[in-house]
MARRO-410646 format. One record per residue (C-alpha): residue number from 1; residue in three letters; x negated, y negated, z. Coordinates in nm, 2 decimals, m for minus. Layout:
residues N
REC    nr   rest        u        v        w
REC   NUM    Ala        X        Y        Z
...
end
This chain:
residues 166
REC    nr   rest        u        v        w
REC     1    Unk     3.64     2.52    m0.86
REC     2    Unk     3.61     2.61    m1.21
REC     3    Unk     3.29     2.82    m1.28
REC     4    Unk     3.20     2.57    m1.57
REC     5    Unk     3.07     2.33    m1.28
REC     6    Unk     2.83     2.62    m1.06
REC     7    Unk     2.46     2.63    m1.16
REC     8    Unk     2.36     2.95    m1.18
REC     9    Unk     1.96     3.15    m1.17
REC    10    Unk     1.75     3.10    m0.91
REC    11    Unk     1.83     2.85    m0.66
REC    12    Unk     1.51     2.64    m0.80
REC    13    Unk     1.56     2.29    m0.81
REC    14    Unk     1.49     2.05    m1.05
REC    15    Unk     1.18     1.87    m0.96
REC    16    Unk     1.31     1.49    m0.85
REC    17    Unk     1.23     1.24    m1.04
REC    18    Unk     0.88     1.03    m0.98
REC    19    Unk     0.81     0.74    m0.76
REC    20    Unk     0.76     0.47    m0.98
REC    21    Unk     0.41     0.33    m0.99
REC    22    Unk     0.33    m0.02    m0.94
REC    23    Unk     0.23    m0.25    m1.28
REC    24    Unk    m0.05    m0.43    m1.05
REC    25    Unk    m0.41    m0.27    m1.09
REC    26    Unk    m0.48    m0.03    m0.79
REC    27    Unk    m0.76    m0.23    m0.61
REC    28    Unk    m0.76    m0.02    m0.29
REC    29    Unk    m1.04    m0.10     0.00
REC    30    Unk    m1.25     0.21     0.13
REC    31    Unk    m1.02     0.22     0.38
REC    32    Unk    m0.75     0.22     0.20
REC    33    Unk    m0.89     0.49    m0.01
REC    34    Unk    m0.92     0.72     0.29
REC    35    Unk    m0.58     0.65     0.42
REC    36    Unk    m0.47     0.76     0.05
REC    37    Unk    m0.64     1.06     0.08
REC    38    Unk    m0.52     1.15     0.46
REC    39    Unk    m0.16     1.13     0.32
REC    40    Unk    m0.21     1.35     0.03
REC    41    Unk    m0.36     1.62     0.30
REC    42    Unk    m0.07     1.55     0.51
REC    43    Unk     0.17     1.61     0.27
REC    44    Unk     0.04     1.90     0.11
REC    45    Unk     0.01     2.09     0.46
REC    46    Unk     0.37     1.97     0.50
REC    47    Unk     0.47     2.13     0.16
REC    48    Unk     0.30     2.46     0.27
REC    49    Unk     0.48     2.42     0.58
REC    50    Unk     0.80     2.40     0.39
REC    51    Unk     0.72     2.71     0.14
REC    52    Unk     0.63     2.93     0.47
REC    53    Unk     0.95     2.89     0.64
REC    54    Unk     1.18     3.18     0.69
REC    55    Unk     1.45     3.06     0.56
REC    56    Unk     1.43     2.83     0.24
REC    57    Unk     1.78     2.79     0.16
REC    58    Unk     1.76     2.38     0.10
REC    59    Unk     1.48     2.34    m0.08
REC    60    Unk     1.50     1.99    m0.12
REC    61    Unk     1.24     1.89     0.12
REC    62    Unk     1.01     2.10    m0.06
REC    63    Unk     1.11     1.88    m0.38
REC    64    Unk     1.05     1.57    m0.18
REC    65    Unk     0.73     1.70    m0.10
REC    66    Unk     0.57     1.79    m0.44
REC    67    Unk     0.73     1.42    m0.54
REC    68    Unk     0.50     1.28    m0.30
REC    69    Unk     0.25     1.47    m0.41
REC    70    Unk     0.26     1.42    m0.78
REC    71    Unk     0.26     0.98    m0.62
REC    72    Unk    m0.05     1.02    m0.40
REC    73    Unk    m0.24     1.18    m0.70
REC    74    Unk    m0.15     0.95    m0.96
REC    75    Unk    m0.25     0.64    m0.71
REC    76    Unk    m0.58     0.78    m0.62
REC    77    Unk    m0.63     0.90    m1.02
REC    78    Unk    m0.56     0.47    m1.09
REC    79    Unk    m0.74     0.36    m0.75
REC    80    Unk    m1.04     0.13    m0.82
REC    81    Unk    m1.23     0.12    m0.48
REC    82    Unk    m1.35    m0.25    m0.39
REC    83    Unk    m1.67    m0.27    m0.13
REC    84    Unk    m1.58    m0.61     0.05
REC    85    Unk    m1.88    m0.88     0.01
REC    86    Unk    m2.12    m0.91     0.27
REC    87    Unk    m2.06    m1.29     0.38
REC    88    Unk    m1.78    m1.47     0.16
REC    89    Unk    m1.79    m1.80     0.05
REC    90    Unk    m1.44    m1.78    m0.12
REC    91    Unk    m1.12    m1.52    m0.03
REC    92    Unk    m1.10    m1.27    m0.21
REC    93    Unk    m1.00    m0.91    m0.24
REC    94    Unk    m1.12    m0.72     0.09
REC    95    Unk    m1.18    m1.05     0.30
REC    96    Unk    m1.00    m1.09     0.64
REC    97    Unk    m0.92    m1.49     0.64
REC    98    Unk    m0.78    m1.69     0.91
REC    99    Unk    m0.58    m2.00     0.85
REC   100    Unk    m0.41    m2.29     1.05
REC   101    Unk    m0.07    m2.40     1.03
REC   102    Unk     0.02    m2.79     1.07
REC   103    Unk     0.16    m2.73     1.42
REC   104    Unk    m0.17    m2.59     1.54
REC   105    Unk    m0.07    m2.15     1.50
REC   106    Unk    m0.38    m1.96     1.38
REC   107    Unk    m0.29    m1.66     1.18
REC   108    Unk    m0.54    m1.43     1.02
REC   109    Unk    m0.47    m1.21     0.66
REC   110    Unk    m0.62    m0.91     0.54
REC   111    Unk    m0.62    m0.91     0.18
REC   112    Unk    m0.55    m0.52     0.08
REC   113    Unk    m0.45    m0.31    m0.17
REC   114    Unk    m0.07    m0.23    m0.21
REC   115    Unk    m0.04     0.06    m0.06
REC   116    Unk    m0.26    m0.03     0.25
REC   117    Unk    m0.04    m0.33     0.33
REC   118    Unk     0.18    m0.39     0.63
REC   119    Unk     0.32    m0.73     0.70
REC   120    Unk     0.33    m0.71     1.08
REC   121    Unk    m0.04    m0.61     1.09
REC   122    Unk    m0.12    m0.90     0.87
REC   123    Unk    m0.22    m0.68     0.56
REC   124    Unk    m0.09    m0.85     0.23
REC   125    Unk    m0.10    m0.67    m0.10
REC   126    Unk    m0.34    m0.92    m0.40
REC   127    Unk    m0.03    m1.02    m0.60
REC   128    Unk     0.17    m1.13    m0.27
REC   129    Unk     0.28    m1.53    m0.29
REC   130    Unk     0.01    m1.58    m0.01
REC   131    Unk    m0.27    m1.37    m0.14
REC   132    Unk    m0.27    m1.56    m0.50
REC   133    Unk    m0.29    m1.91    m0.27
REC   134    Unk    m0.56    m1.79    m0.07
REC   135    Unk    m0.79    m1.63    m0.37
REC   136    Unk    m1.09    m1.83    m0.42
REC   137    Unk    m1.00    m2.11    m0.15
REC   138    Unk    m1.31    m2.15     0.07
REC   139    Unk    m1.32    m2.26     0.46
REC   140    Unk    m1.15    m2.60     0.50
REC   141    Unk    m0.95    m2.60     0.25
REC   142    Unk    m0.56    m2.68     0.23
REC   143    Unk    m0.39    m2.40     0.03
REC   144    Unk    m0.03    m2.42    m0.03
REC   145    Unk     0.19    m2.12     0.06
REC   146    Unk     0.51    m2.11    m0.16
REC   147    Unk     0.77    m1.93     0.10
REC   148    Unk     1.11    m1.89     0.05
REC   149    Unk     1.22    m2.08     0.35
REC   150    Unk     1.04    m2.37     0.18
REC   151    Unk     0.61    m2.46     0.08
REC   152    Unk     0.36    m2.43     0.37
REC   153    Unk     0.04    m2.57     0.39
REC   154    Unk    m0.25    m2.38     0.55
REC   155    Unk    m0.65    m2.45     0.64
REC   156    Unk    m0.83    m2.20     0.61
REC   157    Unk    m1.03    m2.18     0.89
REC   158    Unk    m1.27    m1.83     0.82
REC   159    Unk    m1.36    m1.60     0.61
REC   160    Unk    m1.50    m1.26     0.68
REC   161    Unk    m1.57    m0.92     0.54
REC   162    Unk    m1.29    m0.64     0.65
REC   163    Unk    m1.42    m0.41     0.90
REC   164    Unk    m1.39    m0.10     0.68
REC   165    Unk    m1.33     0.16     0.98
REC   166    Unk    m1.07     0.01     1.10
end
């Protein structure tokens, strides 16, 4: 291999590129917030982890690491912490809402910042298709659901504030 095409210095690597950041505002609930905050601790014990080892030869992980870092820091530095309201009349950010399908299912949304969601648990980011039908939509009323599988209508059935220790 032709010597033109070897880095040479240190071994240091470039620091990787940033996570990109979302456009959306970072509404984030209090628990949310303190999720955010357990991960930054997590990661930067694992980067310490990384710099103590004995052998640092791929120092990639350690690059991964910092990445993460420099994300966490930047999302809690835009976070804007909602307190949920005591008894909703309307969804909104921070409400946990139940609805009813046409065939009878009852399914219940918690409507959470981006980086709390988690589709399986029922957690949908603000901006989701489903969150922007059920914003302001009080109980008993139809909302329409734009899917790609095709529109479905919902009732909403409840309304109530997220339990913040969850």
């Amino acid at each position: 291999m032709s010597r033109a095409f070897v880095k040479e210095g240190d071994a240091e690597l470039e620091p990787l590129p940033d996570l990109p950041q979302s456009p959306h505002a970072n509404y984030v609930t209090p628990r949310g917030w303190a999720a955010l905050k357990d991960r930054l601790t997590g990661t930067q014990a694992t980067l310490s982890a990384l710099r103590a080892r004995r052998d640092r030869m791929d120092k990639l992980p350690e690059a991964a690491a910092e990445r993460d870092i420099r994300y966490l820091e930047a999302r809690l530095r835009s976070a804007l912490v909602v307190q949920g309201v005591a008894d909703p009349v309307a969804v909104a950010f921070g409400c946990r809402v139940g609805v009813v399908t046409p065939e009878g299912t009852a399914l219940h949304f918690e409507i959470v910042g981006e980086d709390e969601a988690d589709a399986p648990q029922g957690r949908i980011a603000p901006h989701s298709p489903l969150a922007r039908a059920l914003m302001g939509a009080q109980v008993g009323d139809l909302v329409v659901w734009p899917r790609p599988s095709g529109a479905a209508e919902l009732e909403v059935v409840t309304i109530e504030t997220l339990d913040q220790t969850a």
